[in-house]
C-alpha positions as a LaTeX table, in Angstrom:
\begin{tabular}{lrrr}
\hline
Residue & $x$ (\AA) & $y$ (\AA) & $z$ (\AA) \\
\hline
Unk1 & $-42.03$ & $-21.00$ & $-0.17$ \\
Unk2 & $-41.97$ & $-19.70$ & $-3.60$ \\
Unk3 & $-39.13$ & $-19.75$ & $-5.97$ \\
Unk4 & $-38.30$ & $-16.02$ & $-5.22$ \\
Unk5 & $-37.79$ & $-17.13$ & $-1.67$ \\
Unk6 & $-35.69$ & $-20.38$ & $-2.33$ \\
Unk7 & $-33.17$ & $-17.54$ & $-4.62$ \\
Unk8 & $-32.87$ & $-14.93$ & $-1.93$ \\
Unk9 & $-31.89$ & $-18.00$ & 0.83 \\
Unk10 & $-29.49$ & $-19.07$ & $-1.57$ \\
Unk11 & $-28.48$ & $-15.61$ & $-2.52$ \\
Unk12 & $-28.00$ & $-14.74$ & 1.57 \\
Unk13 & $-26.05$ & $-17.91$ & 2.31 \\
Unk14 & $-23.61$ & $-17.48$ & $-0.76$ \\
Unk15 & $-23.17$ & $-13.76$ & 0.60 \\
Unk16 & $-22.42$ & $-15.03$ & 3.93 \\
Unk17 & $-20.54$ & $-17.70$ & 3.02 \\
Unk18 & $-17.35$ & $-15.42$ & 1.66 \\
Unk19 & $-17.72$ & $-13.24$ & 4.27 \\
Unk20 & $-17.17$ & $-16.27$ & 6.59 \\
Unk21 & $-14.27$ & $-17.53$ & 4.50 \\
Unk22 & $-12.74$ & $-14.14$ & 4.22 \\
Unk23 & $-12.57$ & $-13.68$ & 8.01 \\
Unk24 & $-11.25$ & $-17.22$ & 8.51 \\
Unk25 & $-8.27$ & $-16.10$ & 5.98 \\
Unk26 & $-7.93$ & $-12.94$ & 7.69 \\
Unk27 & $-7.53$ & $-14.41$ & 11.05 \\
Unk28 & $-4.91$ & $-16.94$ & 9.80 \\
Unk29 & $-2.80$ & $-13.63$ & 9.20 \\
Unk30 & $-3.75$ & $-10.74$ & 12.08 \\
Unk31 & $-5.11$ & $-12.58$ & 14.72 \\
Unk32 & $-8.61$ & $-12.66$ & 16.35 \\
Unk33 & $-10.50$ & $-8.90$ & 15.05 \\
Unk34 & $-11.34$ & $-6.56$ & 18.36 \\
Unk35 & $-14.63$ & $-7.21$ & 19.30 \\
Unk36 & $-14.59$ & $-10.01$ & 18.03 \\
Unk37 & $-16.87$ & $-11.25$ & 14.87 \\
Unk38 & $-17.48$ & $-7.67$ & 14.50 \\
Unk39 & $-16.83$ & $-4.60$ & 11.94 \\
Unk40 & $-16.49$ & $-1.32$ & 12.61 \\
Unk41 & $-19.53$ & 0.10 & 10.48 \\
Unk42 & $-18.67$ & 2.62 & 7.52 \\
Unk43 & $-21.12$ & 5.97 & 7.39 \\
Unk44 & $-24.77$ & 4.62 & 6.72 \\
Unk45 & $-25.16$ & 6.19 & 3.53 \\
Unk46 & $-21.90$ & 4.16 & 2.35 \\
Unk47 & $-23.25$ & 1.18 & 3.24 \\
Unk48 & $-27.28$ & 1.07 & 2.01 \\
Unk49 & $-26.42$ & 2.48 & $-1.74$ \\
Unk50 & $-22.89$ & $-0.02$ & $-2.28$ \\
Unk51 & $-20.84$ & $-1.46$ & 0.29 \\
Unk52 & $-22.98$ & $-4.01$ & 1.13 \\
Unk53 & $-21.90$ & $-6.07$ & 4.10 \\
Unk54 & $-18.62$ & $-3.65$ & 4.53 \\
Unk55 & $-16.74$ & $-1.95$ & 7.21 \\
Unk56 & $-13.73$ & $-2.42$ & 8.67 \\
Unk57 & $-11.96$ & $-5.35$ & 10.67 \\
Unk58 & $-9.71$ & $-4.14$ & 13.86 \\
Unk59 & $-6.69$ & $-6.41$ & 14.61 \\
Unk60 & $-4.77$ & $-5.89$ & 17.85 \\
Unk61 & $-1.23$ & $-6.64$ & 18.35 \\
Unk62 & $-0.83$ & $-10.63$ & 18.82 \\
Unk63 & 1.61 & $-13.38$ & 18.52 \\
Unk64 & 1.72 & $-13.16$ & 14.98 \\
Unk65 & 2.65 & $-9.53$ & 14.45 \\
Unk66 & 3.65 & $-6.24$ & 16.59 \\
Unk67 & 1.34 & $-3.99$ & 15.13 \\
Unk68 & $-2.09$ & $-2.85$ & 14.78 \\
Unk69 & $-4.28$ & $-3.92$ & 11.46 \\
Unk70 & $-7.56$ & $-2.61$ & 10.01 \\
Unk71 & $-8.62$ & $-4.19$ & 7.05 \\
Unk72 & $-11.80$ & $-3.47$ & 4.60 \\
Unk73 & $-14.42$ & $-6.13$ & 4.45 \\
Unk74 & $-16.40$ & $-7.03$ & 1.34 \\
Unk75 & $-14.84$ & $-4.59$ & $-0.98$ \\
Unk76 & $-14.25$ & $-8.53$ & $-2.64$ \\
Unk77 & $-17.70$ & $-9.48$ & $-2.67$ \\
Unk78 & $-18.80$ & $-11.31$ & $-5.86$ \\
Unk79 & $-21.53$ & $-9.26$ & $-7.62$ \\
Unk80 & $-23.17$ & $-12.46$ & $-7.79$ \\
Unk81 & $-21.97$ & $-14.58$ & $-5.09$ \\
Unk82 & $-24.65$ & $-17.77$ & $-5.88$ \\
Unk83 & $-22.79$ & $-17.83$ & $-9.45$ \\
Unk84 & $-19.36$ & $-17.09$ & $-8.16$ \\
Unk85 & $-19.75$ & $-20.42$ & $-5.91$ \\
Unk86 & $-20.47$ & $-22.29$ & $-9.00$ \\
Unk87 & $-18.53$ & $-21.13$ & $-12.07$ \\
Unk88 & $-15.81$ & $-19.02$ & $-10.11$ \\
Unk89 & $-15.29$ & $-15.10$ & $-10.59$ \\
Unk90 & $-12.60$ & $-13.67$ & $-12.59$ \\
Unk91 & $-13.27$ & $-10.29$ & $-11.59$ \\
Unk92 & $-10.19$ & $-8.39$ & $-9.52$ \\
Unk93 & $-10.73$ & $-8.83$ & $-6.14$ \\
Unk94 & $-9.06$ & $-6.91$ & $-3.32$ \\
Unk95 & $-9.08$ & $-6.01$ & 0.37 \\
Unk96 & $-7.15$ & $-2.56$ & 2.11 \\
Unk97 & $-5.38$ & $-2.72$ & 4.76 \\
Unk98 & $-3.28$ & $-0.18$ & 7.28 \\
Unk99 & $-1.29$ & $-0.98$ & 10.18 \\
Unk100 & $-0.34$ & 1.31 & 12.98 \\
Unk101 & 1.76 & 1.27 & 16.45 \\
Unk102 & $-1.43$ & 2.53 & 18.14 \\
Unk103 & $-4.90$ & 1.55 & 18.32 \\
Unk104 & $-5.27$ & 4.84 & 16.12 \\
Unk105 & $-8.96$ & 6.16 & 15.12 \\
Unk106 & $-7.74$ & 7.77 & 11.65 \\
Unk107 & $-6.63$ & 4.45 & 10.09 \\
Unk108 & $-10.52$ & 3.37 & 9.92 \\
Unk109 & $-11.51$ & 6.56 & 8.92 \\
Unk110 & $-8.71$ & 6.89 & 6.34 \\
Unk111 & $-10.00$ & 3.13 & 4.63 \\
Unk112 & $-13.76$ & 4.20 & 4.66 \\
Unk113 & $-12.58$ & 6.81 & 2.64 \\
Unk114 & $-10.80$ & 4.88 & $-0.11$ \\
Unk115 & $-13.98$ & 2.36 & 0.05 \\
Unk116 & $-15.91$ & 5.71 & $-0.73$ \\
Unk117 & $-13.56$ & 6.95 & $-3.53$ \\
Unk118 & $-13.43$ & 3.53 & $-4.97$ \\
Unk119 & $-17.18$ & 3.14 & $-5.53$ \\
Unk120 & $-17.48$ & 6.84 & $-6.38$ \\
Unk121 & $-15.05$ & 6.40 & $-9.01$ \\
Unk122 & $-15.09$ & 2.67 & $-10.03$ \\
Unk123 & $-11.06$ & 2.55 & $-9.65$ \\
Unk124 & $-9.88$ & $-0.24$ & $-7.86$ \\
Unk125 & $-6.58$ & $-0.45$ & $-6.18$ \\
Unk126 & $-3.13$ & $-2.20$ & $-6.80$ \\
Unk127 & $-0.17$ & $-2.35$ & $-5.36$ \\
Unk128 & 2.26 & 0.44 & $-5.67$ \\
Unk129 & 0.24 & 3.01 & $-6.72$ \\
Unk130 & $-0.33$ & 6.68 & $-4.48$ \\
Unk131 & $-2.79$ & 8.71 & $-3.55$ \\
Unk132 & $-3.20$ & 12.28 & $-1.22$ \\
Unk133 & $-4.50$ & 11.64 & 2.28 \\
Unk134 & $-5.71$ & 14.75 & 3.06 \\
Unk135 & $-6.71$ & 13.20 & 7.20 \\
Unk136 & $-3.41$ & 13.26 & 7.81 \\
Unk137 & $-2.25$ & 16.48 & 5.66 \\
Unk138 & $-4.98$ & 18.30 & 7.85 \\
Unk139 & $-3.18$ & 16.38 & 11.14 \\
Unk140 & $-0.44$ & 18.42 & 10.24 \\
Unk141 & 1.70 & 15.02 & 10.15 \\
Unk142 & 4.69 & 14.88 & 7.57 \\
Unk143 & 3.16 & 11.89 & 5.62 \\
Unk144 & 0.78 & 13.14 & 3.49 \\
Unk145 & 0.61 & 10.04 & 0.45 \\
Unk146 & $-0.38$ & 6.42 & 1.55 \\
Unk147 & 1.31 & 4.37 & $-1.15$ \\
Unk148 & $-0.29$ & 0.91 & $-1.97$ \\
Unk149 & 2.84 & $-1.82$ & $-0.81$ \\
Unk150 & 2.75 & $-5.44$ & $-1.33$ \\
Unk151 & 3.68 & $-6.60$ & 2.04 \\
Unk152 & 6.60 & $-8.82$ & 2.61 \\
Unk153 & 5.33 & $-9.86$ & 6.12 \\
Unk154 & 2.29 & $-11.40$ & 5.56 \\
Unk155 & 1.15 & $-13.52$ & 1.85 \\
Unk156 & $-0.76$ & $-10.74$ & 0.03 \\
Unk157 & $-3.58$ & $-13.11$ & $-1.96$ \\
Unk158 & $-6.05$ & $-14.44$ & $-0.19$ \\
Unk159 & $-7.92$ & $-17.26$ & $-1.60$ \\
Unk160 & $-11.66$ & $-17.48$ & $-1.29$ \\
Unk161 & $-14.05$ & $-19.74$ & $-3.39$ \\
Unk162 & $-13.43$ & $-19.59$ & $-7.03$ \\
Unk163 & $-12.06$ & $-15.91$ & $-6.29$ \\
Unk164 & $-8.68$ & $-14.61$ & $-5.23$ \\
Unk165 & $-8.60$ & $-11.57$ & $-3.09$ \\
Unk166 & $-5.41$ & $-9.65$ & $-3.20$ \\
Unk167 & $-5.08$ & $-7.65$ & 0.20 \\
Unk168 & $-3.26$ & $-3.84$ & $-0.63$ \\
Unk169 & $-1.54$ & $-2.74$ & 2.26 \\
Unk170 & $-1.42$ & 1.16 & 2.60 \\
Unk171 & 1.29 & 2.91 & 3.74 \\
Unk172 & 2.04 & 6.33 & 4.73 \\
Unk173 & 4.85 & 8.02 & 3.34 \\
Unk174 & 6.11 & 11.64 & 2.95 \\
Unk175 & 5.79 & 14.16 & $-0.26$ \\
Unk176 & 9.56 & 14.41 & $-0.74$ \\
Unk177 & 10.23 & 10.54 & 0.25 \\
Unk178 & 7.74 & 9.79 & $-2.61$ \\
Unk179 & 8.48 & 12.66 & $-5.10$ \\
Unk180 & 11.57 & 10.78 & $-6.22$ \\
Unk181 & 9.47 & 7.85 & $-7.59$ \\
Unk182 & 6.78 & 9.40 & $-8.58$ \\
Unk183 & 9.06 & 12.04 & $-10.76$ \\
Unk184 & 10.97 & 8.67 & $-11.85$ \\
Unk185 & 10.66 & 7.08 & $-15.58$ \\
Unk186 & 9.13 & 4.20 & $-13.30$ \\
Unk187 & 6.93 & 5.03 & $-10.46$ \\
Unk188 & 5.92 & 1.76 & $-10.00$ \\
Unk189 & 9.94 & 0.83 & $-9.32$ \\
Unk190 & 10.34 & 3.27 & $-7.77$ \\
Unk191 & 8.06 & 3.01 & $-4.96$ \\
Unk192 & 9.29 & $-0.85$ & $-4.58$ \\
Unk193 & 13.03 & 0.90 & $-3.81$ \\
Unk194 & 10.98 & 3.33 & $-1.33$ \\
Unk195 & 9.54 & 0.25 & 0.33 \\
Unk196 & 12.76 & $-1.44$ & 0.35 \\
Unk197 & 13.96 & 1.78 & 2.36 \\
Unk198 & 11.32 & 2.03 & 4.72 \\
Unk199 & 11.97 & $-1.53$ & 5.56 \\
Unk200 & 15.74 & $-0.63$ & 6.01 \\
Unk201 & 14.93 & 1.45 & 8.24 \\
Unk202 & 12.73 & $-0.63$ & 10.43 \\
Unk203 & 9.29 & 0.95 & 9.23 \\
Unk204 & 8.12 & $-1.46$ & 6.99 \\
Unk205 & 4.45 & $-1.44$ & 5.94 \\
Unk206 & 3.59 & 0.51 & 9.62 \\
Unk207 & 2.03 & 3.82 & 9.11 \\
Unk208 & 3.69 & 6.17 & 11.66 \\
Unk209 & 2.08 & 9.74 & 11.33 \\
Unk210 & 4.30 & 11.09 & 13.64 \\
Unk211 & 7.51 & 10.46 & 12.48 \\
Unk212 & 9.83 & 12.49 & 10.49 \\
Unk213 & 10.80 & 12.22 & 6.86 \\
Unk214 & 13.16 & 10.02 & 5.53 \\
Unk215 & 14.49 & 12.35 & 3.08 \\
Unk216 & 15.82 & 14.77 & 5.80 \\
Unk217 & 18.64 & 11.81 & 5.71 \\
Unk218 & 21.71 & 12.76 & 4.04 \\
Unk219 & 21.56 & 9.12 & 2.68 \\
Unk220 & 18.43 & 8.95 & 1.47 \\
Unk221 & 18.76 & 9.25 & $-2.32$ \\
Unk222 & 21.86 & 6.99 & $-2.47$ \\
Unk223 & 19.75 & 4.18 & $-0.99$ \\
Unk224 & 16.69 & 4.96 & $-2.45$ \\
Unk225 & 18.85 & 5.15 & $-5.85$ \\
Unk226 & 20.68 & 1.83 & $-4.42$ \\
Unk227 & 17.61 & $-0.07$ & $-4.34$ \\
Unk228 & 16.11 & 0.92 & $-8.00$ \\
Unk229 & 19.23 & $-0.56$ & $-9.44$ \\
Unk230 & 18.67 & $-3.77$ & $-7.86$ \\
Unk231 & 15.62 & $-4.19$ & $-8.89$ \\
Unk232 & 17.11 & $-3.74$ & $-12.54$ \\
\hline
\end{tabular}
């Protein structure tokens, strides 16, 4: 075996080794993945020119949480995995995630998407930021943002060797429940006081398509203007 052979084995079992580690830490939080050990597969042409490795994990309800979960795989992936092992990898890594009441077909679709605008245009995501989803615009549902959360239900960093993976939870949200934040000197507070709403009202970090606005409340600007204050 030549010495090209002896870096590709070590290349493959670094590769696999974070996967391994990431699924571990992912099953800690959500639960055994339906099927199990296996990723939905993101559109072939997504996967041979960058998303090596990727797709999407499907989490069913289970004893440690209500809901539905699909979360990206190897949008974390070390560049160079063999010399992330040894020296560590100070790169930002992160994982998406949605969650649903329903085993629902659009929250895949709606990651693979991101995964495709993220290598397209080299932005990576963060909490509280906000971005159009046109699958559900064209659904003709209410929420038409997904805004980037850090989740109070489950710890949001991942650790995986040498390399912390932050997981971005995605939530869906409505133009005018949004608008107020996003019009705000500070978006990025004011999304926190929307999240601190939808949790009021028992929605959390779930993506509900079918539900109505918020801001059809009478209330809704008082709290949502109750909850910017607090956070100071």
């Amino acid at each position: 075996m030549d010495g090209g052979d002896d870096h590709e084995d070590a290349d493959n079992a670094a590769f696999m080794r974070y996967c391994s580690e990431r699924r571990a830490a992912l099953r800690g939080i959500f639960g055994i993945e339906d099927p199990e050990g296996q990723i939905v597969l993101p559109p072939t042409d997504l996967a041979i020119s960058c998303w090596f490795g990727g797709g999407i994990y499907r989490f069913p309800p289970s004893a440690t949480g209500a809901h539905w979960h699909y979360v990206t795989e190897a949008l974390s992936q070390p560049e160079d995995p063999v010399t992330a092992l040894e020296e560590g990898d100070p790169t930002y890594g992160f994982e998406l995630v949605i969650s649903t009441q329903t085993n629902a077909r659009w929250a895949p679709n709606a990651l693979v998407a991101l995964a495709r605008y993220h290598y397209a245009s080299g932005r990576s995501f963060f909490p509280y930021e906000a971005i159009r989803a046109s699958m559900l615009s064209d659904s003709g549902s209410q929420l038409t943002f997904l805004m980037s959360v850090a989740p109070r239900h489950y710890e949001p960093v991942i650790q995986l060797p040498n390399k912390a993976c932050t997981l971005v939870h995605m939530v869906a949200v409505a133009d005018d429940e949004i608008a107020p934040a996003l019009e705000s000197a500070d978006p990025e507070k004011g999304m926190k006081a929307l999240y601190a709403v939808l949790c009021d009202h028992g929605i959390g970090a779930c993506s509900i398509p079918e539900r109505p606005s918020l801001a059809s409340l009478p209330s809704f600007l008082d709290e949502w203007r109750t909850h910017v204050a607090a956070l100071g």
